[in-house]
Structures are given as structure tokens and as C-alpha cells.
N, C-alpha and C positions, 0 to 999 in steps of 0.2 A: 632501338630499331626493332620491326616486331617484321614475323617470317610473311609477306605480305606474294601471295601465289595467285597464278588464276587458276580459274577451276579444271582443266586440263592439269594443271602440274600440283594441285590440291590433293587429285585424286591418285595419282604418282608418290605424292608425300605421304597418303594414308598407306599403300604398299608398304613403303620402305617401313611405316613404321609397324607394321603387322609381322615383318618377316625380322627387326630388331628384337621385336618383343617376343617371340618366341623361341627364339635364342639366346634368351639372356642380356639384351643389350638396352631394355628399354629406360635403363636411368641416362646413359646418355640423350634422350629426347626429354625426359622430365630434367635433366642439368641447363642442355643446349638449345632444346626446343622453347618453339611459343610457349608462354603460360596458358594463353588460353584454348591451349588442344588440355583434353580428355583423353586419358591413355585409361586402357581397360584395365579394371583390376585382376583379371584372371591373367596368369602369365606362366610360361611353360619354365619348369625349374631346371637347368643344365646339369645333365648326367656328364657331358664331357669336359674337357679342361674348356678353359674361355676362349685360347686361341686358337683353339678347332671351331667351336662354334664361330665364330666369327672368322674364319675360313668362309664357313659351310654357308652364311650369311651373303658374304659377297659374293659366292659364285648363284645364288639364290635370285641376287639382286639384278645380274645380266653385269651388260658388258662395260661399264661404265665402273661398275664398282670393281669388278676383275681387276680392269685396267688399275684403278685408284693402287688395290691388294699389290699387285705387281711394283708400283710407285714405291710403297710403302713399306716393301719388302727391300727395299734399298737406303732407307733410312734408320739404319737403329741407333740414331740419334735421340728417336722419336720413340719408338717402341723397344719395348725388354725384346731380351734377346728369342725367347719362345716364340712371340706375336712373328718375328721377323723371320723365324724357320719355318714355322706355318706356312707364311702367306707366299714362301720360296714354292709350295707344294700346288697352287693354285690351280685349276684345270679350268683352259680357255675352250672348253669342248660343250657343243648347242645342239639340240637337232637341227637339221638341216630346215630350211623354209623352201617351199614349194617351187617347182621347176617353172609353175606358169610365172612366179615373179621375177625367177631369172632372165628369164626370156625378154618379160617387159624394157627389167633395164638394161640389158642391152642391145634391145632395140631404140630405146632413148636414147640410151648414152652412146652408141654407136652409127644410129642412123639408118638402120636398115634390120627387116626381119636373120633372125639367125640363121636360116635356112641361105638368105643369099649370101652371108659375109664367110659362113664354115662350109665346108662340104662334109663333114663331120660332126655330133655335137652328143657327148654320153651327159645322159638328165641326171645318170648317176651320180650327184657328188660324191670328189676325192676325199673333200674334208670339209669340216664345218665347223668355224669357231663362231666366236660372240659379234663380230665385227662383219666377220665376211663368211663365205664358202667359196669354195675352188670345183670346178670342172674340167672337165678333157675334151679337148677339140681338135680338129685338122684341117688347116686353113685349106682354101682354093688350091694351093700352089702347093700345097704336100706337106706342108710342114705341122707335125704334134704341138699342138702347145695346149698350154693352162690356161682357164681362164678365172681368176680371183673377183668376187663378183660383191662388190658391198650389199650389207643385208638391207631391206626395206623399209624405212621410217628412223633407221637408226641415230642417223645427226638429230632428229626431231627429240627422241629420248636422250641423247648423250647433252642435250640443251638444257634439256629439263630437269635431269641429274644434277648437270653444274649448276643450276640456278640454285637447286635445293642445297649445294653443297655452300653455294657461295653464304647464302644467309646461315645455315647452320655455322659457318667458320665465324660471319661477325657477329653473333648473337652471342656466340664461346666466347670472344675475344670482348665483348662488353661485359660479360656477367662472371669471369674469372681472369682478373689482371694477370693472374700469375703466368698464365697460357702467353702473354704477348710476347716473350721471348721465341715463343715458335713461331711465328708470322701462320697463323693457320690461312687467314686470305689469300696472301701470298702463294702459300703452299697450294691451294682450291684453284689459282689464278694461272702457278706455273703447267700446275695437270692439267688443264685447259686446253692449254696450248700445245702442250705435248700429246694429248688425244684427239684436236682435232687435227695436227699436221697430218697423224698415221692414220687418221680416215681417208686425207687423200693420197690415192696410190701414185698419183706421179710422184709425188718422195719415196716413196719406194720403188720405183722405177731408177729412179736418179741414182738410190744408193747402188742399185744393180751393177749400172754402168761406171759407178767410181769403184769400184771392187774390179770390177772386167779391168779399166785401167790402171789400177793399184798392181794389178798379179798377169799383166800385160807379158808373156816370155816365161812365165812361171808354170810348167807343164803339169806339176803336181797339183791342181785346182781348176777345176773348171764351172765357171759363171754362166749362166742361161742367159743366151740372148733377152733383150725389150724387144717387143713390136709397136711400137710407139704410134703407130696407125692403128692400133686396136686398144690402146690404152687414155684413157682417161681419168677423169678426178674419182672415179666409181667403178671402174673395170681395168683390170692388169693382164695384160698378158706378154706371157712369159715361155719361150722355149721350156721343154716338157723335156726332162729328165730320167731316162731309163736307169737303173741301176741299185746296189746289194745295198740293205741297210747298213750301217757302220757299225749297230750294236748287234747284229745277227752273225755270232762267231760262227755258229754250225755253218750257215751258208757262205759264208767267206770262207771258212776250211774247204768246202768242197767243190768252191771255184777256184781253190790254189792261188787264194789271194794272202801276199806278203804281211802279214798283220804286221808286223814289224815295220817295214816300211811306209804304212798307212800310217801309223802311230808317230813315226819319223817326218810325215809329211803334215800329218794335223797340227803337230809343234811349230814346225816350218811357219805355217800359217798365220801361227798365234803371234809367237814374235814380230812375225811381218807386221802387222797389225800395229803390236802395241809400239817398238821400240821405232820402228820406222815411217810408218805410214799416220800413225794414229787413229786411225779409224777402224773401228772392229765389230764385227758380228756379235750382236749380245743376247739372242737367242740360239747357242751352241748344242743345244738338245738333239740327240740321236739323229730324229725323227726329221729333221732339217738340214741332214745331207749325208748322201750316198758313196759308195765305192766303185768307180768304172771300170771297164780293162784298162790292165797297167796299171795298179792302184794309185789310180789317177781320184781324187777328191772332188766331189759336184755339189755348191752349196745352193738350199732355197730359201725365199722368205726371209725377206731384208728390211721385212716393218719394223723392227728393233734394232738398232744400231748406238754404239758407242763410241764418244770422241773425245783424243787426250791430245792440246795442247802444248807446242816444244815444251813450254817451258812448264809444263806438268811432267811430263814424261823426263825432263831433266831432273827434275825434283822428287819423281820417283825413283829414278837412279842412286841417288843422294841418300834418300831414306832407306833402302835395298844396301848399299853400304856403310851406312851405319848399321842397320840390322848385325849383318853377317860381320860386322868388327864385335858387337856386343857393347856398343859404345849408347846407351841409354841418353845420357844429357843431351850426344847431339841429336841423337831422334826426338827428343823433345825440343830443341832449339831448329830443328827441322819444321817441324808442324806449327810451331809457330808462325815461322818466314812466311808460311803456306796460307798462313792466317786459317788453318784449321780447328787452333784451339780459345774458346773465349775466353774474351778478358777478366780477369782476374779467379783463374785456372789453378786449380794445386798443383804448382808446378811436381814438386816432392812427390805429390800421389801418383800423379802420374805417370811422373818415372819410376816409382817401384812400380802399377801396373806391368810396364811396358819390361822391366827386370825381369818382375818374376815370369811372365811371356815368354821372353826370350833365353831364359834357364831349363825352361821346359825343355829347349829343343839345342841346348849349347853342347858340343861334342860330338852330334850325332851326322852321318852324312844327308847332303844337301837329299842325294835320291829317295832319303828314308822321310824327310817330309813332305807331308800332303798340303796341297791349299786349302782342302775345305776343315782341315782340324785348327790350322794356323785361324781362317774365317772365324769357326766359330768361337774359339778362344778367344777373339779381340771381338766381337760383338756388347758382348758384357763392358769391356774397357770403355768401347764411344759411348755405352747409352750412358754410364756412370758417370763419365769426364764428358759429356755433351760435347764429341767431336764432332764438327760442322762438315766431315769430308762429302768431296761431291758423289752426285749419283754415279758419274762414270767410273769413281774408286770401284765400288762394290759393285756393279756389273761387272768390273771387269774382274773384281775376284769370283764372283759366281760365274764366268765364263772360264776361268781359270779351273775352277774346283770341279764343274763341269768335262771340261777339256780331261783334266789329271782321273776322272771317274771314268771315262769313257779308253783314255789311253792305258792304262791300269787294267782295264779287260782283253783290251788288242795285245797287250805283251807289256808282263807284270813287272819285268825287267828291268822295262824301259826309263831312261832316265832324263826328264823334260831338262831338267838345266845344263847337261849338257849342250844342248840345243839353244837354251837363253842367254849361257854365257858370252857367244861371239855379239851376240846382237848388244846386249849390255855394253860390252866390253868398247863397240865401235862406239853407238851413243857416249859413253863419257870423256871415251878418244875425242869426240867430235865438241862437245860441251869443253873442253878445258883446251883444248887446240889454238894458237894465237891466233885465228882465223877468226875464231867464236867469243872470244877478250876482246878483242878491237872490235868487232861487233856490237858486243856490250856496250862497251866505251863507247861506240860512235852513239849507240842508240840514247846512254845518259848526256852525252854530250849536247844534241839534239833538243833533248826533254830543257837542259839545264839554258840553254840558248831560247828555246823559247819561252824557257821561266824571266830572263833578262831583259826580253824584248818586252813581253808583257807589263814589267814592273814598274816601267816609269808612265804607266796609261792606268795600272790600278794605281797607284800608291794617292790619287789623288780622289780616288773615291771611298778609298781606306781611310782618309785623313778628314773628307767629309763625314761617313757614318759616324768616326769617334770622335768628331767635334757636335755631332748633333743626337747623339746619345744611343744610336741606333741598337749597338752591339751592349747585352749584357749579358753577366758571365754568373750563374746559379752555383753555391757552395752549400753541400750538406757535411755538417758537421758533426760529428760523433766522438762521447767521451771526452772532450773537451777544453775540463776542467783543469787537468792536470796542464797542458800546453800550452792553454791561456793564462796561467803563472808564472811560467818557463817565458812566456812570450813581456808579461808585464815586467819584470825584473829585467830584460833584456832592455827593454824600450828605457823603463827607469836609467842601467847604466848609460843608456847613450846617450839621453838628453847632458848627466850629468857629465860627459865624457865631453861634450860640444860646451857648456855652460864653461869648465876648467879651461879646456882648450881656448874661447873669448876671453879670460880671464889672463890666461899665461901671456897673450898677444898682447891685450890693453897694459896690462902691467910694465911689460916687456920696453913698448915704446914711450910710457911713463920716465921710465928711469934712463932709459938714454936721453930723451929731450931736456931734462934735469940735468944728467954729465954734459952733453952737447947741445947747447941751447940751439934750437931749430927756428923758425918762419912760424908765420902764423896757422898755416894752413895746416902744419903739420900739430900743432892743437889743438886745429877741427877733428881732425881725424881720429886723435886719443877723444877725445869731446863724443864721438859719434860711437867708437868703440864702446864708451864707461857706459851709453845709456843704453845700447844694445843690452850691455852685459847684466845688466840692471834690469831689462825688460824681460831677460830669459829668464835671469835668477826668482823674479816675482810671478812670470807663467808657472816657471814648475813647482813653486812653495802653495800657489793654488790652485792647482792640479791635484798635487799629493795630499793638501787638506781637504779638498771636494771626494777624492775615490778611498779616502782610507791606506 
């Protein structure tokens, strides 16, 4: 299959490879790429390590490739453990694009010049990342808000990115078998999906209000209103949030804010998040939420989010006590269950990884470790032992490690697990509870009831395929020789195990019909026995003469 563009995204694909090849990356286009592009021979030599420049590359490339960096940065499956610290570093920061385009879209997207929808509107952008910019507005009726404004043409480029990406994955995957175990398509196909959802901002609206009603009575957090009359597939807005940085300690000291208790309330949070609700904020960064009066917590910017299934979060439980037992085999008989680790896995290797791991830190109290040291030590571990954990594992440790770096400056004190314990503690209350077993049971009961109902409607298409040849079963065999010796000497005894056995029977009823003279029929049957016996004894004497 050859890289087949049109001339719009031809001229996109000579970028990308202008700004590889000057960073050192241009053998991936001479490996991946068409044969028939001409790449220049003059090419810039890298002063810096590779996974700086190829940082410096994606943020170079815009927003497409950020995004990708970011994906990528959760997989060190996929990449050594450096590429995936790097690409932690990322900066989603653009100059801002012109106030007259703002304006355009949303007057498209909204319906009306901005002059009649705000009675307010600063040209100044708040912020400008790769995807979007944000503004300050004040509606008719008095109220501040945000408005998050998508940038112009971007879906048009983030098209044209994935198409390039899509051919670069099957091109890799035709010209280096080795790679198929990565699903690189796959991987091209799942970012896809996952960067166009967060182009559009009604998902990020929506996450808003599932956070509002997650933390519904919960006074230590407060969620910005949706304006969902001002919000579209292209424009967000969002109540506009006053309030202290959370990493600006001088100004928190001299508004007489609790740091302690901010610290006490960002935990509060987290756990809410992971043990109970499952869904969590996975861009935790400073700069994404403030301190009110009452060290009351205000979060923004809900384009990134994270989601853990009961029964992950059950299974993180699980693996969380095995850890803290120091009990090695069941965390590796853990990640199994979890089907995290591939088949035919050192099992042994990776329990001593996962030993010496947990030796590092065995004795010492829970408060004195950190998650982003525990992070980066098991980084090396998955890319080594190719652990398949999902993205949401490690956003949620980089939201962890985040959390623990930022709570760590509020009061150094402070000790997050005490905080995690109650939540833990009820989750596995709740997982081993007879409420939660008969549960289970009902649910296998169910599955196994509709495996019974089903079986008498397959078994008769099953009995079809294997009567008309349909199913066949492929065996690669290795080393061989020794087994297939072991296997003929086996065969050997049992033909002549059955051969004795006709022999002990025919005889048998010989010599009673002899002492007890019998019927005639009972003659046939020594008669039928002796020629059987005869016919085995003459298949295997030319058997054994035919194979040696």
C-alpha cells in the first residue's frame, strides 16, 4: 500500500517531514515513508538527547501532534521510559489567532454579532492553546463568563494529520512484521476518536455537569456553571471563576488561607474521584484550579478526563493489597486476571521486577512515599515486560504524582493516605460484602443461563462446520524430534497393548468352549475374534517393517 495524498495534504506531509528531518528523526520517513519521496541529504545533526528533540518536534508540528505526544506519554508500553518523561513535559501553548476570527465564529456558531449576545467582550485572550483560546465576557443579564473559542480551520488540519498518520501506521505495519504486535493502525484510529470528541466542546460541557453532580453537597469544591444557550460544538462557555492560584503560596499566606486544609480538601477530591465515583480530572495541573474564600477548591477545563470501571477500581484495590502485603506472585497473578500481561510473559522476570520494586520501599512509612518516584521506577518495568495497562492506569498516576507535587508545597507534612485509607477501606468493604457475592453469582448465573439457552441452537451449526470441514486448527512445531520418539514408542506400546489384549480374549473363549462345549454361534464369534486378531497382528508387523 503506497502513501497516496492529495495535494493539500501532500503539502502538509512535506512540513512534517522538513521539521523530522531536522531534528533527527528523518530515518523514520526513509523506514515508514513512501519509497518514492526524496528526502534531502543535508540534515541537521542533534546536539540534544532524541527525546528532547522529538518533544521539540511535536510541539513544532501543532496540535495534532501535541495531542498524539500527550497519548503517548501514557503508553510506556510503547516507549523507553525517557521518550515517556519528555513527552510528560509537553507545552500545549500557541500564540493566540486574531480577535476578528473570534468574533466570526461566534457569530456563526451563535447566531448573532457579539455585540448583541455580551454586553461585555475583552479581545484580550485569557489563554491560548493548540485547539482553542478562551475570552472574558459578561453576558446581558450580568453574569462573567468564559468563552473557549475553537481555533479556525483546525478539524480541516487535525484530518489531514490523521490521514498522514493513518498511512504512515500501515505502511510500518507492512514493511516491519515485527511492529504488528503494536496495532500501530489501531493505536492512529483510537487517537482519532479521542481528538475529535475533545474538539467538540459539548463533551466538555457534559463532563462539567457530571463533576457538578458527582460533588453535588460537597462544599470543599466548586464547579462553574454551563451556559448551554451559549455553548456549542465550537464555543464553551463557562461561568468565570475568580480566585488564588493553588501554587502561589506567598499569596495564599497573605490571604490567610488554611494551606493545610486546601491540601486536606484536594485529597478529599481525588479519592472521591477514583474509589467512588470513577471519574476524575486528568489535567490536575496548578493552573487548572484556584482557591476561594473558605479554602473552598474551584476546578476548570474538563477537556481531559479519566474513567475507572467497578470493576477496575475493584482490581486496583486488589493489587494496592497485594503491594502493601509484599506479596509479589499475587500481584503478578493479579495483572494477569486483568489480562495486562501478554501471553507467554516471564512470569519469574517479572516477579523479581515487581520484588526488587517493592523492596525499595518495604519498611518505610506509607507518608514517606511519593507516586511520581514509585511512577517512574515501574515505567522501565511495562516497557521491558510489554504491560498492556490501560491509559486511564497512568493518567491517573500522573494525576496522582501531580496531586502529591502540588500537596507537598501546601504542607509538607501532609499525609495523602491517610485520606485514601477510609475510601479504600469502604470499596473493599463493599467488593467482599454478601450483597456484592450474590451479585457476582447472580451476574454468572445469568451469563451461564444464557450460555444453556443458546447451546441447543449452536450445537447444530457446530456439528455442521465440523462435518463440512469448515474449522481448521494450524500447529507450529519446534524441536520436535525428541517428542516424536517419545510419541512413537508410546503409539508402538498401545497398538501392541490392544494386539495382547484380542489375543488374551480369543484365547480365553477358546479354551472354555473346549471344557464347555457351546452352540454354534458361539464359534462365530472365537471365528471373528481369531481373524481380527490376525488382522492386527499383520497391520502392525507391516507397519513396523514399512517405518524402521
Amino acid at each position: 500500500m503506497g502513501l497516496y495524498l492529495l495535494p493539500r495534504r501532500w503539502q502538509r506531509f512535506r512540513e512534517i517531514s522538513r521539521v523530522l528531518l531536522r531534528h533527527g528523526f528523518g530515518f523514520l520517513l526513509e523506514s515508514a515513508g513512501p519509497r518514492w519521496v526524496r528526502l534531502p541529504r543535508r540534515r541537521a545533526v542533534p546536539t540534544l538527547p532524541p527525546a528532547h528533540h522529538l518533544r521539540l518536534a511535536l510541539e513544532e508540528l501543532g496540535p495534532t501532534f501535541i495531542k498524539l505526544g500527550q497519548v503517548l506519554s501514557t503508553r510506556p508500553d510503547l516507549l523507553p521510559p525517557a521518550f515517556v518523561a519528555e513527552l510528560t513535559r509537553l507545552q500545549d501553548r500557541v500564540p493566540p489567532f486574531p480577535v476578528a476570527e473570534v468574533r466570526r465564529i461566534l457569530t456563526e456558531e451563535l447566531g448573532a454579532p457579539v455585540e448583541e449576545l455580551f454586553a461585555e467582550f475583552e479581545e484580550e485572550p485569557l489563554a491560548a492553546a493548540s485547539l482553542s483560546q478562551v475570552h472574558a465576557a459578561r453576558l446581558k443579564s450580568g453574569e462573567e463568563v468564559v468563552l473557549k473559542v475553537q481555533r479556525p480551520e483546525i478539524e480541516a488540519l487535525v484530518a489531514t494529520d490523521l490521514e498522514i498518520l493513518r498511512r504512515l501506521a500501515q505502511l510500518a505495519e507492512e514493511r516491519f512484521p515485527a511492529v504488528e504486535m503494536y496495532d500501530l493502525p489501531g493505536i492512529v484510529e483510537e487517537f482519532g476518536h479521542t481528538l475529535r470528541a475533545e474538539m467538540d466542546f459539548r463533551r466538555e460541557a457534559n463532563h462539567a455537569e457530571r463533576f457538578r453532580r458527582n460533588f453535588a453537597g460537597k462544599p470543599y469544591l466548586y464547579i462553574p456553571r454551563v451556559y448551554w444557550e451559549f455553548t456549542t460544538h465550537r464555543v464553551l462557555t463557562l461561568e468565570r471563576v475568580r480566585g488564588l492560584k493553588m501554587d502561589d503560596l506567598p499569596t495564599l499566606e497573605a490571604a490567610g488561607v488554611d494551606r493545610h486544609r486546601v491540601a486536606l480538601h484536594a485529597t478529599e477530591i481525588v479519592m472521591q474521584e477514583i474509589f467512588q465515583d470513577g471519574f476524575f480530572h486528568a489535567d490536575p495541573h496548578p493552573g487548572n484550579f484556584f482557591v476561594l474564600p473558605g479554602d473552598i477548591i474551584a476546578a476548570v477545563d474538563f477537556g481531559m478526563v479519566g474513567y475507572l470501571s467497578r470493576s477496575l477500581r475493584e482490581q486496583l484495590v486488589s493489587l494496592l493489597a497485594a503491594a502493601v502485603q509484599q506479596d509479589t506472585a499475587a500481584l503478578v497473578e493479579q495483572l494477569l486476571r486483568m489480562s495486562l500481561v501478554e501471553t507467554g510473559v516471564d512470569r519469574e522476570g517479572l516477579r523479581r521486577d515487581l520484588e526488587r520494586l517493592l523492596q525499595a520501599y518495604a519498611g518505610r512509612p506509607l507518608k514517606e512515599i511519593r507516586a511520581a518516584a514509585v511512577l517512574e521506577e515501574a515505567m522501565p518495568i511495562a516497557f521491558r515486560r510489554r504491560l498492556r495497562l490501560p491509559a486511564e492506569l497512568w493518567l491517573l498516576g500522573k494525576m496522582l504524582a501531580m496531586l502529591e507535587g502540588v500537596g507537598t508545597r501546601l504542607d509538607p507534612d501532609f499525609n495523602p493516605f491517610d485520606v485514601a485509607r477510609p475510601y479504600a477501606l469502604r470499596l473493599l468493604r463493599e467488593t467482599t460484602s454478601p450483597r456484592a457475592v450474590f451479585e457476582r453469582f447472580r451476574s454468572a448465573l445469568v451469563d451461564w443461563s444464557a450460555l444453556l439457552v443458546d447451546l441447543p441452537i449452536s450445537t447444530p451449526t457446530l456439528l455442521s462446520r465440523l462435518q463440512r470441514g469448515d474449522w481448521t486448527v494450524g500447529v507450529e512445531l519446534r524441536r520436535t524430534e525428541g517428542p516424536l520418539a517419545v510419541l512413537d514408542t508410546l503409539s508402538l506400546r498401545l497398538a501392541l497393548g490392544i494386539l495382547i489384549a484380542v489375543g488374551l480374549v480369543v484365547a480365553a473363549l477358546f479354551l472354555r468352549l473346549i471344557l464347555v462345549p457351546g452352540t454354534w454361534w458361539s464359534w462365530l464369534i472365537i471365528g471373528v475374534g481369531g481373524l481380527a486378531f490376525l488382522a492386527l497382528a499383520t497391520a502392525l508387523l507391516w507397519t513396523l517393517r514399512r517405518t524402521g
